[in-house]
Structure formats: structure tokens, C-alpha cells
C-alpha positions in Angstrom: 208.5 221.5 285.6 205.6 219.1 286.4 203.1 221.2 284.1 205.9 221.1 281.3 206.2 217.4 281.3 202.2 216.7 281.5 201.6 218.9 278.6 204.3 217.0 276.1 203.0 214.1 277.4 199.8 215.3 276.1 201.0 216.7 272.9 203.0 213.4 272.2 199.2 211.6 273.0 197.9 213.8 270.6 200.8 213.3 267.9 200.1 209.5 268.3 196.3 209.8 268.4 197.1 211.6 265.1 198.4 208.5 263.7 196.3 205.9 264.5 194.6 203.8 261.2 191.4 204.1 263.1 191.6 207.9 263.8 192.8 208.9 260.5 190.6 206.1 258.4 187.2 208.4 260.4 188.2 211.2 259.6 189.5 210.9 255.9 186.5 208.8 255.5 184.3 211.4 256.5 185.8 214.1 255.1 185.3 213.0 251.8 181.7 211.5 251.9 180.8 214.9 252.9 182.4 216.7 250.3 181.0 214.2 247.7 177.6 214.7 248.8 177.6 218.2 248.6 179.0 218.0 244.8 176.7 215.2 243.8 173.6 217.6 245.3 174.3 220.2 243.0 175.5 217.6 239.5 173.4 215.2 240.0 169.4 215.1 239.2 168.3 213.0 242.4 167.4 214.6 245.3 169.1 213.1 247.6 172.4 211.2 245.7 173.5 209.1 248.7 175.8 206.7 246.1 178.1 209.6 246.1 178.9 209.7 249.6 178.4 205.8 250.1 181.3 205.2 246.9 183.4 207.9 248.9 183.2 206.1 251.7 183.9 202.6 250.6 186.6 203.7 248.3 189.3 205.9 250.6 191.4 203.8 252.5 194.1 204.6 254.8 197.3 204.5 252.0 197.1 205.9 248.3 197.5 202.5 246.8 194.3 200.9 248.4 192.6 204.0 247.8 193.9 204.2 243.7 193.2 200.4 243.2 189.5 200.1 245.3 188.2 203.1 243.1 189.3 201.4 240.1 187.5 198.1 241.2 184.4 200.1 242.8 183.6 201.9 239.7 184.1 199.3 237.6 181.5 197.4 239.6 179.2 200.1 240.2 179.1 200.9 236.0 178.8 197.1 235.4 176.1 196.5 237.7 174.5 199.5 235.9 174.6 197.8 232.5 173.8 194.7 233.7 170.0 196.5 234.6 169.5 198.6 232.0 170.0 195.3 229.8 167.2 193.7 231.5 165.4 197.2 232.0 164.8 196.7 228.2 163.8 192.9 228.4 161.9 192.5 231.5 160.3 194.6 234.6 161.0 193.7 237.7 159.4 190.3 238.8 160.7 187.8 241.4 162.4 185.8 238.1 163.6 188.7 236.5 165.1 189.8 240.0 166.7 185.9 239.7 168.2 186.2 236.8 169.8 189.5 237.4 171.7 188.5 240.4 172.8 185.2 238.9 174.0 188.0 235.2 175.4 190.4 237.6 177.7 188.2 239.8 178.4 186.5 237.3 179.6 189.4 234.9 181.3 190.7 238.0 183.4 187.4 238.3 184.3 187.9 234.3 185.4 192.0 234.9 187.5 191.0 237.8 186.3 193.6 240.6 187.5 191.2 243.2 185.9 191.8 246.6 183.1 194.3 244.9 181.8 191.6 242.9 178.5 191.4 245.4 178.4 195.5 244.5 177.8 194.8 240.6 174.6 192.7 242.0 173.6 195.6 244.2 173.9 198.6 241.4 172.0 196.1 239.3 169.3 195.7 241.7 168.9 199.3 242.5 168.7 200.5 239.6 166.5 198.0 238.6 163.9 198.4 240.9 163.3 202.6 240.0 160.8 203.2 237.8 162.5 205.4 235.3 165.5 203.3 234.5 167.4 205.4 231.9 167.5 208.4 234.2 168.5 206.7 237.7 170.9 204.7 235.8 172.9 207.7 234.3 172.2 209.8 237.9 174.5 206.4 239.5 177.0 206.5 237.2 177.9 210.2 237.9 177.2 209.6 241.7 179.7 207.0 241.4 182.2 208.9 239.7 182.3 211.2 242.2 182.4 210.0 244.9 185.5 207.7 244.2 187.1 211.2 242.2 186.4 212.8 245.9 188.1 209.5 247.6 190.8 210.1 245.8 191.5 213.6 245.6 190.8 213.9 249.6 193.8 211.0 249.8 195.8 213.2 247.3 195.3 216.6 249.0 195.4 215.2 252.9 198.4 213.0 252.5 198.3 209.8 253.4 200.5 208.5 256.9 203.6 206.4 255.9 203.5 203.4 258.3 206.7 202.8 258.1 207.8 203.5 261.9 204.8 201.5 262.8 206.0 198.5 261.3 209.5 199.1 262.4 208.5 199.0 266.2 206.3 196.3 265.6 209.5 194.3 264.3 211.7 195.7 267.5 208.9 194.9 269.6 208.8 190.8 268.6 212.7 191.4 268.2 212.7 192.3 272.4 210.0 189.2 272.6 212.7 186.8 271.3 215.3 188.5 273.2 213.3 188.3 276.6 212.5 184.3 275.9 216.2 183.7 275.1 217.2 185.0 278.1 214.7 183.1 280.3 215.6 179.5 278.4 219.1 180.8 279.1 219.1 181.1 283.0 216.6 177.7 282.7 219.4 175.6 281.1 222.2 176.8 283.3 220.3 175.3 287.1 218.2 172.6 287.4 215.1 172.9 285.0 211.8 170.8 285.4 209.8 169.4 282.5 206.9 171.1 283.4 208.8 174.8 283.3 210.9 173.7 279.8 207.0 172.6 278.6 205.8 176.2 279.4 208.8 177.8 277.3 208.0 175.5 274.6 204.0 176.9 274.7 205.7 180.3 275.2 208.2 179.9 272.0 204.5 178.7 269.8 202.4 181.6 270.6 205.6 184.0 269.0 203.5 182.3 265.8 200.9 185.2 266.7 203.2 188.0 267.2 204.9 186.8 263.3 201.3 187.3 261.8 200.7 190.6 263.6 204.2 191.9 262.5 203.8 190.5 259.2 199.9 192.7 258.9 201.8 195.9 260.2 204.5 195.3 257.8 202.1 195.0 254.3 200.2 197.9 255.7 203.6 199.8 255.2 204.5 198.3 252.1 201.3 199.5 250.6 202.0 203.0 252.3 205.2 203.1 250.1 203.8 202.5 247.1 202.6 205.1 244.6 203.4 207.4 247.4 205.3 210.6 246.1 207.3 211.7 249.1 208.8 208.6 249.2 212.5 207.6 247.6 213.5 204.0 247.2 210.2 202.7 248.2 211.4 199.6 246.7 214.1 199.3 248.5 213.1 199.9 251.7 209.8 197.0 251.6 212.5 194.9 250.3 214.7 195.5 253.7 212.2 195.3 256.3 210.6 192.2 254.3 213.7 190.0 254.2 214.6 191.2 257.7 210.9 190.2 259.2 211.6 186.4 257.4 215.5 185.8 259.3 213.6 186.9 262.2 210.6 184.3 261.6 213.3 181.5 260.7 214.9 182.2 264.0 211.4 182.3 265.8 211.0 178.6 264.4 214.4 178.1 265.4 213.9 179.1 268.7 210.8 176.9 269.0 212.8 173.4 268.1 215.4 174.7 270.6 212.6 174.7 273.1 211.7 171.4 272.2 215.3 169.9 272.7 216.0 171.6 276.1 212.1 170.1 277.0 213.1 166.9 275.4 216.3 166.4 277.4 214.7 167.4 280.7 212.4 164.5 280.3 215.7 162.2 279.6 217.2 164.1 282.5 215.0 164.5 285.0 215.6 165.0 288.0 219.2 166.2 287.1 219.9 169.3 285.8 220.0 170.0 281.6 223.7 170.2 281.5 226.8 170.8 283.8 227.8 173.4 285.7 230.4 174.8 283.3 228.5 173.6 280.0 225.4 174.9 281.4 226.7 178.8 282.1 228.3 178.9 278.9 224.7 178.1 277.2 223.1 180.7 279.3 226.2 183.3 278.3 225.8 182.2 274.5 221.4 182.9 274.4 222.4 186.2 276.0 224.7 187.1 273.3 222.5 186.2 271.0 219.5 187.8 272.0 221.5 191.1 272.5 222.1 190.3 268.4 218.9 189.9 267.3 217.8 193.1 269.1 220.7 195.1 266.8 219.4 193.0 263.4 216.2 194.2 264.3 217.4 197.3 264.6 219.5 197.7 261.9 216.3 196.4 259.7 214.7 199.2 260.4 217.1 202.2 260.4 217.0 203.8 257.4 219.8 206.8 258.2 223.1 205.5 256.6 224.9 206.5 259.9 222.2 204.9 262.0 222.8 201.7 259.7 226.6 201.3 259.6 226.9 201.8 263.7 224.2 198.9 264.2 226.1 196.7 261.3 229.3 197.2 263.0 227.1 196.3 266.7 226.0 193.4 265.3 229.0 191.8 263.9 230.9 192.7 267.2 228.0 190.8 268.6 228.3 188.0 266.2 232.0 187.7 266.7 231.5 187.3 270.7 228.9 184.8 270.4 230.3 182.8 267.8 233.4 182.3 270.5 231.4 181.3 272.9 229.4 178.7 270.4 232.9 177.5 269.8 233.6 176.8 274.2 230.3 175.4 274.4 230.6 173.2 271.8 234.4 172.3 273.6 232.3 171.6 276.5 228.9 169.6 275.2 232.0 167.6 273.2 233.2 166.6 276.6 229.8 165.7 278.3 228.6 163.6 275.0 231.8 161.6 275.5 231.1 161.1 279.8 227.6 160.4 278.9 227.3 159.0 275.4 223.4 157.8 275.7 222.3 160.9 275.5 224.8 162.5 273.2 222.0 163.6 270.4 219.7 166.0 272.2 223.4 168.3 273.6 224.5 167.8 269.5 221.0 169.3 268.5 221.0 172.1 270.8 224.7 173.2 269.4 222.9 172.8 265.7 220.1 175.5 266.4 221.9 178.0 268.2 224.1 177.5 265.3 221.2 178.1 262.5 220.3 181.1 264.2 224.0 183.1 263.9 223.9 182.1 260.7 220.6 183.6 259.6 221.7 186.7 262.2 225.1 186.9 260.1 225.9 190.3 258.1 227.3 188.5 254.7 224.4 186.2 254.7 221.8 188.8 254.9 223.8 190.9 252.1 223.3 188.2 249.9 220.1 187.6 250.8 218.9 191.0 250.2 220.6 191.7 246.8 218.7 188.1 245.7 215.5 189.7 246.9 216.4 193.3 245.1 217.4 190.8 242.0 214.1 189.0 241.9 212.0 192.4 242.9 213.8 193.7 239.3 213.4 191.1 237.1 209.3 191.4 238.2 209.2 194.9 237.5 211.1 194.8 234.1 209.1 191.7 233.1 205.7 193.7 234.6 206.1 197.6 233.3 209.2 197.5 230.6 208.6 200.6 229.2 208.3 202.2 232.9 212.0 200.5 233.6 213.4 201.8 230.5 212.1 204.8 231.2 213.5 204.9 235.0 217.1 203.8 233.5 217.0 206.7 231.0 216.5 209.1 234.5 219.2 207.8 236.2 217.5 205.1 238.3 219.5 202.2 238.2 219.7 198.7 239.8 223.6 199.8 240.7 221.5 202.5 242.2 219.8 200.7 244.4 222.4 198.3 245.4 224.3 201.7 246.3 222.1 202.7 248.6 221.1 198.9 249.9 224.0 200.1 252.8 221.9 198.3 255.1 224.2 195.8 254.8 226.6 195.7 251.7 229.6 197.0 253.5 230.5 194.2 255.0 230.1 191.8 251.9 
């Protein structure tokens, strides 16, 4: 049994090895600069045609998209940069000027064609090409170089399918979801004994670094997004960016949420000190309501990123059972926070704004608001796409693919509207 379980656990390091962007961005990238050398050796009249493999290189990326839009722009730059010499090839030879001139043309031009980050490879191909003695023939032997290497790029993304990241954004949103969850708790059990200002300051500096974890999520999450696009063995690509996009933004409004809560409770332990944050009974309740709630952001979390409709509609109905139970408590504490304002009136506005934010939170948690949000977002993301590519959207409305359609299948959510 031992041997059994060491070898999955190997296989499942393999499986995941599998996936990593860096393993499968050296070997695709390889891959295909080899291949394009070996064709450019045997089309091409140089002898050794290293633009080939170097336009391979630079132009697969990890998802289709990248891959489809950097060979557009490479080429483009590549070709331009190759006019821009043979322009001057005509004019002028190569002199420290001339060499002046053309880099000033050639960025320039590049700005004008709209090649993006390859504008400094227009200057390049200009300069290269330049600086060979037989212009017309070097010129023509880049162009075809450069053709096919980025028609290798993209074939070698075409026929070794690119990973959908997908999962890996999902667990990146669970995994700042449980972050939350884990700080929630700990202000929790804080409030409800006797907190000092130096410990409510460090969950304050805590709550400000989950800024960090937000930027890393929100990375994993357009490395997915363009995974799904142009991507054939996806369905309702649309659909599911939209879902994980407007679920990653409640979870950032609660993360800033969070953060002014930390700054109340730190506030108030300054006013308080060296009493406890808040009664016994006022206190406990607090505690009981950030563990509810952090038990409800793990389910949104996960109900963001389940994409089963079974999965979905058992982690909607968890999180509005969730909901309902800390909404009832909200309701004691704010009984209870009523009571201590009116014993201790001086300090009445720091309790009132701790009731607010846990307050904003359910609210951005709660099932009916997110439906609405998400059908805005689906709204919005069709009126682009109409406005964008009509004649595609006519065309997708003729097959079948409707807006109803996607609303349909939106179940994340629109059950409980």
C-alpha cells in the first residue's frame, strides 16, 4: 500500500508538472522553433535562417489568443521593418546617419502600423536587413523566415492544444477566499476578549497585504480568460470569464471591506484601551457573526467557480442557508451594540461602523445581488460584442446562440432571483 500511494503521488506531480505555464511555455516553445528551423533550412536561400526559429519562439505563447494576436503583430513588424530598409537600401548605404535615420523611420512607422510591444522589432528587421550587402535577396529570405516561423507558432499551438487555466484561476480565487476566511476568524476571536492596539494594528497590516493576493488572483484570472477565448473546446467561454470576473470583484469589495473593519476594531481599541473592544455578550456574538461569514465567503467562492449545474445549485443553496444564519445574528448584534451605544454614548460611532461593514459585506455576499450583478455584466459584455462583430452576432443568433441562452445557462445564480 505504501508503494501504491508514493507512485500516485508521483503521477499526480507529474500531472501537475504537466501543467505548469513554465513547463508547457519550454516545451511548446521549443518545439516549434525547431520545427521552423528545419522548414526554413530547406525554403529559404540563407544558410542558416535563424529568424525562423527566433519568430517561432517569440510568437507561441501559452494560450491560442496570445499566440493568434503576437503573430499578427510580429509579422507585421517584421515585414514593416523590412520595407522600411529596402526604402533606404535604394536611397542610401549604410552610414552612421543613414543608420540614424532608419531607426528614427522605423519606430516611428512602427508606432503608425500599431504593432504594440514589437514596435522596437520593426527597428531591428530594418537594421538587419540593412546592414547585408545584397539587400533585395536578404530582404525577401526574412520575410519568408518570418512567415514561417509564426505559421509554425501557430500551427504547433493548433495541433498541441493549448491548457485551459481555468482550474488554476479557480483555486487561486478559493485560495484568497480561505485567506479572508482565516483573517475573519482571527479579528473574530480578537474582538470577543481583550484586544491590544498593537495586535488590532497587526490585523490591520495583515487585512492591507490581501491588496497583493487581489493582483495575483486578478493575473491568474486574465491568463484564463485569455485561455477561453478563441479556444474551440470551450462552450460559453463568455460566460464563464464573465462569472469568475464579477465573482473575483465582490470578493475585492469585501477585501476593502474587511480592511476598514480592521481599521474600526484598531480605532476603537485605541479609544478603549485598556478595556476590552466590546462586552461579553456583544463581543461573542461579533466573533459568531465573522465566523458565519467567513464560512459564506468560502461557498461564494466556491460557487464562482463551479461550473457543474449540480455543483452550482448545492453551493447556492449553502450559501443562502449561510446568509440567512448570519444575517440573524447581524440582527442580535446590532440588538446588543444598540444597547452598549446607549450605556456608553461617547463612543457610540466606532460600534455603529463596525455594524455598517459587516453589513456591506452580506450584501455584496447576497445571492439576488450577485444575479443582478451578473446579468448587468452579461448585458454590457453583449452590447460590446454586437457593437464590435455585428455580422458575427447575427450570425451566432441565426445558430441558435442567444442572449436567453446564456442567461439559461448563467445558473450560477439566477435561480434564486
Amino acid at each position: 500500500m505504501r508503494e501504491v500511494r508514493e507512485w500516485t503521488a508521483r503521477a499526480e506531480r507529474i500531472v501537475r508538472k504537466r501543467r505548469d505555464p513554465v513547463v508547457v511555455q519550454t516545451l511548446r516553445s521549443a518545439t516549434a522553433a525547431t520545427i521552423a528551423y528545419v522548414i526554413a533550412l530547406r525554403l529559404s536561400p540563407e544558410p542558416a535562417p535563424l529568424t525562423a526559429p527566433l519568430t517561432a519562439l517569440l510568437v507561441v505563447q501559452v494560450t491560442l489568443y496570445a499566440t493568434i494576436t503576437n503573430g499578427f503583430r510580429r509579422v507585421n513588424a517584421v515585414v514593416t521593418g523590412v520595407l522600411v530598409a529596402i526604402a533606404f537600401s535604394l536611397l542610401v548605404g549604410l552610414t552612421w546617419w543613414s543608420l540614424a535615420l532608419l531607426l528614427v523611420a522605423s519606430l516611428a512607422v512602427g508606432r503608425l502600423v500599431r504593432v504594440e510591444e514589437y514596435v522596437p522589432e520593426v527597428a531591428i528587421s530594418a537594421m538587419l536587413v540593412l546592414g547585408v550587402t545584397t539587400v533585395g535577396d536578404t530582404a525577401w529570405a526574412r520575410v519568408v523566415e518570418t512567415l514561417i516561423g509564426a505559421s509554425v507558432g501557430l500551427a504547433c499551438n493548433l495541433l498541441l492544444s493549448p491548457p485551459v487555466w481555468v482550474e488554476e484561476a479557480g483555486e487561486s480565487i478559493d485560495g484568497l477566499a480561505r485567506r479572508l476566511r482565516q483573517l475573519m476568524l482571527r479579528m473574530g476571536e480578537e474582538a470577543a476578549g481583550g484586544t491590544p492596539v498593537e495586535r488590532a494594528e497587526k490585523q490591520l497590516h495583515e487585512a492591507r497585504r490581501l491588496d497583493h493576493d487581489i493582483v495575483e488572483v486578478d493575473a491568474a484570472l486574465r491568463q484564463a480568460e485569455d485561455s477561453l477565448r478563441l479556444n474551440p473546446r470551450v462552450q460559453d467561454s463568455v460566460l464563464h470569464r464573465v462569472v469568475m470576473r464579477t465573482g473575483l470583484d465582490t470578493l475585492e469589495i469585501c477585501t476593502v471591506v474587511l480592511r476598514v473593519l480592521a481599521r474600526s476594531l484598531t480605532d476603537l481599541a485605541k479609544e478603549r484601551e485598556p478595556e476590552p473592544l466590546f462586552e461579553a455578550e456583544t463581543g461573542a456574538a461579533l466573533e459568531q457573526l465573522l465566523s458565519e461569514i467567513a464560512d459564506a465567503v468560502v461557498s461564494f467562492a466556491v460557487l464562482v467557480t463551479t461550473h457543474l449545474s449540480a455543483s452550482a445549485e448545492s453551493a447556492e443553496e449553502r450559501l443562502a442557508a449561510e446568509l440567512h444564519t448570519a444575517a440573524g445574528t447581524r440582527d442580535k448584534l446590532a440588538l446588543l451594540l444598540r444597547e452598549e451605544a446607549e450605556r456608553d454614548p461617547a463612543h457610540w460611532q466606532l460600534p455603529g461602523a463596525v455594524l455598517t461593514e459587516v453589513n456591506r459585506i452580506l450584501d455584496e455576499l447576497d445571492t439576488e445581488h450577485r444575479t443582478r450583478r451578473l446579468f448587468e455584466e452579461l448585458d454590457r459584455v453583449s452590447r460590446e460584442q454586437r457593437a464590435r462583430m455585428p455580422r458575427l452576432t447575427r450570425l451566432r443568433e441565426r445558430l441558435g446562440v442567444t442572449e436567453q441562452l446564456w442567461r439559461n445557462r448563467a445558473g450560477f445564480g439566477g435561480r434564486s432571483r
